[in-house]
C-alpha positions as CSV (number, residue, x, y, z in Angstrom):
1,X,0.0,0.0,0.0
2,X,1.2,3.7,-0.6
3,X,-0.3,7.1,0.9
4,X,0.3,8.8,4.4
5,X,-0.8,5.7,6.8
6,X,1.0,2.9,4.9
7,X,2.5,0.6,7.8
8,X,-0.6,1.7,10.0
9,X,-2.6,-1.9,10.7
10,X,-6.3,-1.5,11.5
11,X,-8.7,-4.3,13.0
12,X,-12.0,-3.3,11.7
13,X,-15.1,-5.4,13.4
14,X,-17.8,-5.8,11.0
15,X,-20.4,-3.1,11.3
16,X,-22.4,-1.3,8.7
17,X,-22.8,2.1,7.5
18,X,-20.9,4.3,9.6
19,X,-17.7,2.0,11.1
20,X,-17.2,0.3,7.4
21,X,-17.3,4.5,6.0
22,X,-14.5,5.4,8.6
23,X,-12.4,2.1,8.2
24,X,-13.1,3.5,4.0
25,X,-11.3,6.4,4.5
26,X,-8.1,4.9,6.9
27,X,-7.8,2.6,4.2
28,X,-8.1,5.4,1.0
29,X,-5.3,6.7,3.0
30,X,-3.0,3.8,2.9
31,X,-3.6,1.9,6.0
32,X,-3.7,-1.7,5.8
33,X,-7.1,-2.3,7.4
34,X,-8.5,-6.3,8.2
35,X,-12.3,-6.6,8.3
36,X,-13.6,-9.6,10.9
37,X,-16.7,-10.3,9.2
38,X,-19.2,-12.1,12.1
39,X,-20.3,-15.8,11.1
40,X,-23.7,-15.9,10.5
41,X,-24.7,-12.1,10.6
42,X,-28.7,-11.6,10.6
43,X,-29.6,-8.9,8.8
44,X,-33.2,-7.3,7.8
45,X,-33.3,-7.4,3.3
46,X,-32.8,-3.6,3.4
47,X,-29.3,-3.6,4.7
48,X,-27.8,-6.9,4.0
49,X,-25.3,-5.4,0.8
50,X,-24.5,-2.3,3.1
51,X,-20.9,-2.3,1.8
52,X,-20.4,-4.2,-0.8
53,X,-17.8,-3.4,-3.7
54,X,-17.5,1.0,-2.3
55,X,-17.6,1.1,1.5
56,X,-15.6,-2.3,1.7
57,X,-12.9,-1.2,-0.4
58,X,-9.3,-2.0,-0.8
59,X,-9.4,-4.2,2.4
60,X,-9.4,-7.5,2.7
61,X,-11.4,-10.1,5.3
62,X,-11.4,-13.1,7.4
63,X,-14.6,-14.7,9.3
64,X,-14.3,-15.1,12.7
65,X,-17.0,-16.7,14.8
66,X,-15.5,-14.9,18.2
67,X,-17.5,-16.8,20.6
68,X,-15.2,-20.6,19.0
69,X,-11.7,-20.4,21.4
70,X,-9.8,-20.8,18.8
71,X,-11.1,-18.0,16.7
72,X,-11.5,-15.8,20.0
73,X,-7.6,-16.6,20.7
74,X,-7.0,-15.8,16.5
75,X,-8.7,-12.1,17.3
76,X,-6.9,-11.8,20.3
77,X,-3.1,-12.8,18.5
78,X,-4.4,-10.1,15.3
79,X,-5.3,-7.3,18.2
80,X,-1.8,-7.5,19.8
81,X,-0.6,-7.0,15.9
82,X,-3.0,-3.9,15.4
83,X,-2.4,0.0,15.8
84,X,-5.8,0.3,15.3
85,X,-9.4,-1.1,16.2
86,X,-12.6,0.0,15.0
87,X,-16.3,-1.3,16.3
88,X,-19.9,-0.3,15.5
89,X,-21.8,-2.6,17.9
90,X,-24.2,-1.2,21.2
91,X,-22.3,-0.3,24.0
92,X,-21.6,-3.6,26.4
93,X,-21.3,-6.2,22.7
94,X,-17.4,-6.2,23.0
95,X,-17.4,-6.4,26.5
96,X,-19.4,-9.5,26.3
97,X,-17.3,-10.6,23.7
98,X,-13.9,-10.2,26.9
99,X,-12.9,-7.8,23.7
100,X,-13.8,-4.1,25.1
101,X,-11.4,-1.8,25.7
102,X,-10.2,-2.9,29.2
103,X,-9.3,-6.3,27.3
104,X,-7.7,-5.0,24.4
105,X,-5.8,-2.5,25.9
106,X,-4.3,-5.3,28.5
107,X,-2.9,-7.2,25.1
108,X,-1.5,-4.2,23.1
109,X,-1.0,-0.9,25.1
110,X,-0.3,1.0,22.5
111,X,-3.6,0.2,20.9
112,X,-6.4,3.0,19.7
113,X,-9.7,1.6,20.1
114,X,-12.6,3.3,18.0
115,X,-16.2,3.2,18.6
116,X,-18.8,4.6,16.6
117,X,-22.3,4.1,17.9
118,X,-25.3,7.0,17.5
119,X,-26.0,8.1,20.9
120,X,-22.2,6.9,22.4
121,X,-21.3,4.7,24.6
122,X,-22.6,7.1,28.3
123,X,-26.2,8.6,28.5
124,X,-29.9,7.8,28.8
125,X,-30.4,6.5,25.3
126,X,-26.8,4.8,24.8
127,X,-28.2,1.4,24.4
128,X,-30.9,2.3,22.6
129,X,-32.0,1.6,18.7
130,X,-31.8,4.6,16.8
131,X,-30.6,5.4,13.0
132,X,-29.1,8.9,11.2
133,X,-33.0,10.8,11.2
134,X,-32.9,9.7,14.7
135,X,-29.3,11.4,15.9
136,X,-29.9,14.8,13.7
137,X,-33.4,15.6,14.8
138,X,-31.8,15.4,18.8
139,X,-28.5,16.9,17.8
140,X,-31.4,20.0,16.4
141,X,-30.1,19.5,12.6
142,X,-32.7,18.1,11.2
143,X,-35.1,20.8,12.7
144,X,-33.4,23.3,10.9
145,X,-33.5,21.8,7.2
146,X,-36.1,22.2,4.7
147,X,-39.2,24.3,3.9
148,X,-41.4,25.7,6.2
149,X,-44.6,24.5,5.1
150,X,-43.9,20.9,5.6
151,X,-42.3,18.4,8.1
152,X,-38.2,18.6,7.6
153,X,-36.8,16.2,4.8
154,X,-33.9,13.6,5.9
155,X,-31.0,14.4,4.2
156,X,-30.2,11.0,3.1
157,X,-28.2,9.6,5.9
158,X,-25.0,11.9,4.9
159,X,-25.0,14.3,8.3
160,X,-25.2,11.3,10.8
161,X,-23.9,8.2,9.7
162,X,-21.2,9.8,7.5
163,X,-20.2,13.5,8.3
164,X,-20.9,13.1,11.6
165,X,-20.5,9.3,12.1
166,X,-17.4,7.6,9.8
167,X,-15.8,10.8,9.1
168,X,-15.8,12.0,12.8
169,X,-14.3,8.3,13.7
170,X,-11.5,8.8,11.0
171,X,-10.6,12.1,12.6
172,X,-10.1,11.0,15.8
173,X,-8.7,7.9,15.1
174,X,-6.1,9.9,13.5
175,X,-5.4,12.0,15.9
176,X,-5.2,9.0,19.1
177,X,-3.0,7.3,16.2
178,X,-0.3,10.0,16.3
179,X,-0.4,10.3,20.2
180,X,0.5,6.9,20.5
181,X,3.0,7.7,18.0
182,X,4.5,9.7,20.4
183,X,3.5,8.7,23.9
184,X,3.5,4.6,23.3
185,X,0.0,4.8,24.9
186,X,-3.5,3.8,23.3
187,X,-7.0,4.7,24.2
188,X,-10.0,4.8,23.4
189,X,-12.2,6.8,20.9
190,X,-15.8,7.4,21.7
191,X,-17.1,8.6,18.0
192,X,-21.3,9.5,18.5
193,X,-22.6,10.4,15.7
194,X,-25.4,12.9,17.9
195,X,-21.9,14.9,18.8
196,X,-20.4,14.4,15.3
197,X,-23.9,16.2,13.7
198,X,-24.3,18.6,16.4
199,X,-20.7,19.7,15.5
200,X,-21.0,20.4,12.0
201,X,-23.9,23.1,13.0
202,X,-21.0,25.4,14.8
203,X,-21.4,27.7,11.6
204,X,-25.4,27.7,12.9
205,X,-24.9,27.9,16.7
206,X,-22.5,31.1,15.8
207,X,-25.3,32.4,14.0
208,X,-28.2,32.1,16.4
209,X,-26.0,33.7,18.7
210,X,-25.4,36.6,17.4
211,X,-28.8,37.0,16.7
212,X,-28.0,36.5,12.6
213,X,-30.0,33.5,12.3
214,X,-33.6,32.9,13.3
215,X,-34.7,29.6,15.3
216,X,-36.8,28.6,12.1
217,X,-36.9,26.8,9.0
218,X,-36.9,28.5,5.7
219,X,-36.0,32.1,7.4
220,X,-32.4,32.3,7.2
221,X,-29.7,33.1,4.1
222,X,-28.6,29.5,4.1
223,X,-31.9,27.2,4.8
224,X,-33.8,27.7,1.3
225,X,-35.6,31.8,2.3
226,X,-32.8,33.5,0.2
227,X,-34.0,33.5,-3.0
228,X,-30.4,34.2,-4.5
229,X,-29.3,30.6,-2.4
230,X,-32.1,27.9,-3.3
231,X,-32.8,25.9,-6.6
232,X,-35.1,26.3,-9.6
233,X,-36.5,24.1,-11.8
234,X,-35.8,25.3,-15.4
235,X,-38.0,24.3,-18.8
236,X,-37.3,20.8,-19.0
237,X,-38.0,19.7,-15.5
238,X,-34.5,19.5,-14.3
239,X,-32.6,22.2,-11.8
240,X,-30.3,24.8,-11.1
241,X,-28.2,25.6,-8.2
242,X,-27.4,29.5,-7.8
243,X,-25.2,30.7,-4.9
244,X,-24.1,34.4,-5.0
245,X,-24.1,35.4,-2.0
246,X,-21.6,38.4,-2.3
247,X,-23.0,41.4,-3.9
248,X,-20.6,41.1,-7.2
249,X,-21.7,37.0,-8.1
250,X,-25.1,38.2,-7.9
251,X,-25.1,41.2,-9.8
252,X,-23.7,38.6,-12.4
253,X,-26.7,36.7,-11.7
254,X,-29.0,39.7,-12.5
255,X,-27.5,40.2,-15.3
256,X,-27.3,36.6,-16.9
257,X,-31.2,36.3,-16.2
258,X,-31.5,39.5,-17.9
259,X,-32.6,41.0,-14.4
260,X,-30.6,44.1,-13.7
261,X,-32.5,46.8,-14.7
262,X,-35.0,46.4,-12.2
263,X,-33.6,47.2,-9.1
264,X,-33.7,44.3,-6.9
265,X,-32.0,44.8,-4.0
266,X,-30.5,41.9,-2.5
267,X,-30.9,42.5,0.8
268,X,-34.1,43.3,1.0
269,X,-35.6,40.2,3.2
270,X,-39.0,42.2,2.6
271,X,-38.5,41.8,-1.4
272,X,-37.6,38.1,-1.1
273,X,-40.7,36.3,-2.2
274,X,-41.1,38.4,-5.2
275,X,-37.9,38.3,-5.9
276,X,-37.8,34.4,-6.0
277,X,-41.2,34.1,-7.6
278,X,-39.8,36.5,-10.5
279,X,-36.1,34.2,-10.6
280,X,-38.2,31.4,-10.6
281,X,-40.4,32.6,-13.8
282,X,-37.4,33.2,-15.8
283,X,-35.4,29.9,-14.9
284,X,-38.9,28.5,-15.7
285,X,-38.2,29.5,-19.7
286,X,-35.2,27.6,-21.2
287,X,-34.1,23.5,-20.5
288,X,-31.5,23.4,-17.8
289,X,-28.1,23.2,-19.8
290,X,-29.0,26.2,-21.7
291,X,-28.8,28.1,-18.3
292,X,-25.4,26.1,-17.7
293,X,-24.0,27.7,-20.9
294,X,-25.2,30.9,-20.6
295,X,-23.4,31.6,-17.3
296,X,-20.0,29.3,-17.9
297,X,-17.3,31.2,-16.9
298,X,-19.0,33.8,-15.2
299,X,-19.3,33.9,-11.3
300,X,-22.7,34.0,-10.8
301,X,-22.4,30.6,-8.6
302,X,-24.7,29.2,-11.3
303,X,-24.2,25.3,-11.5
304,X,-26.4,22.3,-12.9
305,X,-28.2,19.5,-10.2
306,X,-26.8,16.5,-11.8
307,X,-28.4,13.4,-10.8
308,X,-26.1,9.9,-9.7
309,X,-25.4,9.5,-13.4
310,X,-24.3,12.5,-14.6
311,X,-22.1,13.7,-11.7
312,X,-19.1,11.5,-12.9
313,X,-19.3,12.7,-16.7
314,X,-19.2,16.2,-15.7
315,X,-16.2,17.7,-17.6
316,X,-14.8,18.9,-14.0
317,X,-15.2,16.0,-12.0
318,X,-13.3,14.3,-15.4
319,X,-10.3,16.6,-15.1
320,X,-10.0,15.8,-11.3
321,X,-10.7,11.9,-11.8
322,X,-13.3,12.8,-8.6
323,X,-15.0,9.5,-9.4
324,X,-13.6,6.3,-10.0
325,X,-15.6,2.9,-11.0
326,X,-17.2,0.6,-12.0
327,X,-19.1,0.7,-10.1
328,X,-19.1,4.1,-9.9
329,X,-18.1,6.2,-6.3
330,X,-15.9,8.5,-5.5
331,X,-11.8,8.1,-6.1
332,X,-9.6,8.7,-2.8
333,X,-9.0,11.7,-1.5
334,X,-8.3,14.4,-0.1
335,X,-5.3,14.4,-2.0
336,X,-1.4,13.9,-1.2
337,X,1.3,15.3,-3.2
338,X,3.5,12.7,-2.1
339,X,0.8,9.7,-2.7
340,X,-1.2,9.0,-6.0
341,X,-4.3,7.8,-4.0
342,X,-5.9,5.1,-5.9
343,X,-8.8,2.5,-5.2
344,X,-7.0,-1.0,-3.5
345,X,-7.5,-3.9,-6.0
346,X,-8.8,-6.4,-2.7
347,X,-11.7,-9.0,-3.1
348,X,-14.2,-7.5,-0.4
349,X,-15.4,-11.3,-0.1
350,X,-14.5,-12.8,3.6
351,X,-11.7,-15.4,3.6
352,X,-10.7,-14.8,-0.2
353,X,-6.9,-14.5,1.0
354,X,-7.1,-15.7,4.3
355,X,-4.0,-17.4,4.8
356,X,-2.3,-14.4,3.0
357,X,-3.3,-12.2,5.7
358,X,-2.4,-14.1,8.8
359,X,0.5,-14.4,7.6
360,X,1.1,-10.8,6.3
361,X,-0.1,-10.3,10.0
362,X,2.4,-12.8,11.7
363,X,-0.4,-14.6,12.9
């Protein structure tokens, strides 16, 4: 492996969504990361190819059945080997399992132990069930999205199990990882994904503050009230971003829509509905890409909504190689100038090299 955490080995316990995002990214970054994939995992249909050929990327994986003694002792020999551990099961699984922290930590000191769970592992709801929507509408995210007029929309399951979830456990895996570096001593990383969400809204909190932002939905530059910060559906059915927030992008705006000879002013919060019923009329006139054309190369923050398909044909995602595939996801990054980040050629399938990695792991 090549990039910035080559020689860094990571245990990664077989979880789904968040944990197998945040192993993802160690891995992107060169870290040699082994999946223990549970015998027998029951699954509901709706989850059971969480993973798959993306999030399971460029790492291979054994099957362990951790309640056999000899696969217990196996896990046990591997976490003694490891700079690294990640786990996405409720609070009190691994201690079950004589594999919490306490345990680990007794076998390899220098050992970071990461846990991603949704409510983390101290607090009233710690062991209970709960999913992104849940951890965003308490971390008061998902109270602030959408329009005003109906309930609040999920935003897929990016702010909580992702941003706020696998992300957030990367980060401070990283970090523990170069304190042990340093100090010889492990520890362990308690990654919630309620603190991870609530975290991202510091912008927000900064805001509301102040006084700059108002405690409701559809009110505020950012949340959709703006009309110079939403999207429009153009002729053919499809959208447009627009952005301009400073007063030079959207005079460019103004002036693209053929708009700037009537005086809007752009800060008028009284003149915002007219002025986004009167955007809206002209973005109504001509298909999508003709918009796109008219403003390239201008700076009126004027961008096309592509859909799953289109994103990676875009000529700018092309240049940057910002996708990779098949199947299609995102390539590596952020990006190294030392390191050429690339996609791992590994069989995601358990046990497909098994006796190459135990022994890869002197095991």
């Amino acid at each position: 492996m090549t990039g910035p955490l080559a020689g860094t080995r990571i245990l990664e316990f077989e979880s789904i969504g968040p944990g197998p995002y945040g192993a993802m990214l160690l891995s992107d970054l060169g870290a040699e990361v082994l999946r223990i994939a549970r015998l027998g995992a029951e699954r509901g249909a709706l989850i059971a190819d969480i993973g798959g050929a993306v999030l399971h990327r460029g790492r291979r994986a054994i099957t362990l059945d951790l309640k056999n003694p000899e696969d217990f002792a196996l896990a046990r020999r591997l976490i003694g080997k490891a700079d690294g551990l990640i786990e996405g099961l409720r609070p009190g699984v691994m201690e079950k399992l004589a594999l919490g922290p306490d345990d680990c930590l007794a076998l390899n000191p220098r050992l970071v132990y990461g846990r991603i769970t949704g409510w983390g592992q101290q607090g009233p709801l710690a062991r209970t069930a709960g999913h992104d929507i849940n951890y965003i509408a308490l971390a008061g995210v998902l109270g602030a999205l959408g329009p005003a007029d109906r309930p609040p929309p999920p935003p897929l399951n990016l702010v909580g199990d992702f941003g706020g979830g696998g992300l957030f456990l990367a980060f401070g895996m990283l970090a523990a990882l170069i304190e042990a570096a340093r100090t010889g001593k492990g520890q362990v990383v308690d990654a919630a994904m309620i603190d991870g969400a609530a975290r991202q809204m510091a912008i927000i909190h900064a805001w509301h503050g102040s006084g700059a932002w108002q405690d409701r939905r559809e009110s505020n530059l950012l949340d959709g009230a703006a009309p110079f910060y939403r999207c429009y559906e153009c002729a053919d059915g499809k959208h447009v971003a627009i952005g301009p927030l400073e007063p030079q992008f959207f005079a460019a705006l103004m002036a693209g829509l053929g708009l700037d000879g009537e005086g809007w002013e752009q800060n008028d919060r009284s003149k915002w509905p007219a002025m986004a019923e009167r955007i809206a009329g002209v973005f109504a006139t001509r298909p999508r890409d003709d918009w796109v054309a008219r403003f390239e190369a201008t700076d009126a923050c004027v961008t096309p909504v592509l859909s799953l398909a289109e994103a990676p044909e875009h000529p700018h995602n092309r240049a940057r190689g910002t996708f990779t595939g098949p199947p299609s996801q995102a390539a590596p990054g952020p990006r190294f100038s030392n390191h050429a980040g690339r996609v791992r050629d590994c069989p995601t399938a358990p046990d497909a090299e098994r006796a190459a990695v135990l022994a890869e792991w002197g095991v």
